[in-house]
Every structure is written in C-alpha cells, then in structure tokens.
C-alpha positions as CSV (number, residue, x, y, z in Angstrom):
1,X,3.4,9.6,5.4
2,X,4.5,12.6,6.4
3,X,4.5,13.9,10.0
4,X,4.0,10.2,10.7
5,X,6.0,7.0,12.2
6,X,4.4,4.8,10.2
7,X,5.7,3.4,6.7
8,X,3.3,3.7,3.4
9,X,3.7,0.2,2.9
10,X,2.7,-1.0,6.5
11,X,-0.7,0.4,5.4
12,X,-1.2,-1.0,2.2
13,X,-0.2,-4.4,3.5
14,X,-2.7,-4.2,5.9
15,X,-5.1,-3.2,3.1
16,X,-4.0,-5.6,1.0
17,X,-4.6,-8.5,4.3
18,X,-8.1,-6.8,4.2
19,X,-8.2,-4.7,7.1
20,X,-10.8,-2.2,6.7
21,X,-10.0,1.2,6.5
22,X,-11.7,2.3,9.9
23,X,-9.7,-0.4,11.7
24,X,-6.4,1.1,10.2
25,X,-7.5,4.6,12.0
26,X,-8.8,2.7,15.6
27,X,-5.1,1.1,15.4
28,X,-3.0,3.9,14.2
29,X,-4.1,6.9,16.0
30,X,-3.4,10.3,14.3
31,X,-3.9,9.2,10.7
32,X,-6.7,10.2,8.8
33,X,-8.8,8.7,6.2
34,X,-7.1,11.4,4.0
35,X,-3.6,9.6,5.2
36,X,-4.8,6.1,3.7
37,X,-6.0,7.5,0.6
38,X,-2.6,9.0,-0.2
39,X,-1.0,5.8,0.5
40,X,-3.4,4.3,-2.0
41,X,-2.8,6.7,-4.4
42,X,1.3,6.7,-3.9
43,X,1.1,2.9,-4.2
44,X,-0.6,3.1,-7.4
45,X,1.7,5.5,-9.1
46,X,4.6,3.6,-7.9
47,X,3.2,0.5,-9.8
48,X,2.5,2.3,-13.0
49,X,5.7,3.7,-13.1
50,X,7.2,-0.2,-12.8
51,X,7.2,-2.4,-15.4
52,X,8.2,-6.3,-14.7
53,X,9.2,-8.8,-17.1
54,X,7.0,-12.2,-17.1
55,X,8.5,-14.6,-18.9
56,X,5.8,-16.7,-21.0
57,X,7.2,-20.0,-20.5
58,X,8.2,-21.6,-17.1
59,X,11.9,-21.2,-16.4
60,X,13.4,-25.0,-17.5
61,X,10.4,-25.7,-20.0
C-alpha cells in the first residue's frame, strides 16, 4: 500500500484467517477502509491474471 509499511499480502492473510475488517484498522493504525479494499481488489486482479495447472490425476496414479 502506498505511503504504508505494511505489505498487501499481510492484509489479505489476515482476511483470509478471518479477521474482520475493523480489527485490521484498530491494529494497523493509519489505514483506511479504502486501504483494505485496494488490497482486495489488487489481490483479485493478481489471481485473474494467474493461471495454474491442476493436473487431473494424482501424481504416481
């Protein structure tokens, strides 16, 4: 985030863990809600643009 210490993924981890949004802002002072939204949206557009292979069958099978 810019203007910020604190690493994009840091947040979404701790969204992902299910911290709640207004915990996230107690904990990290000088983000805004605005802040975790962008973080949201950044993770999401970095996962679209990412495509993984998944093999069908179990490696060995």
């Amino acid at each position: 985030m810019r203007g910020h210490r604190i690493w994009v993924s840091l947040i979404l981890d701790l969204l992902a863990a299910g911290e709640s949004v207004e915990t996230i802002l107690e904990d990290y002072l000088g983000i805004s809600r605005e802040d975790v939204q962008a973080c949201i949206a950044y993770g999401s557009e970095m996962a679209r643009e990412r495509f993984v292979e998944i093999p069908l069958e179990p490696a060995g099978a």
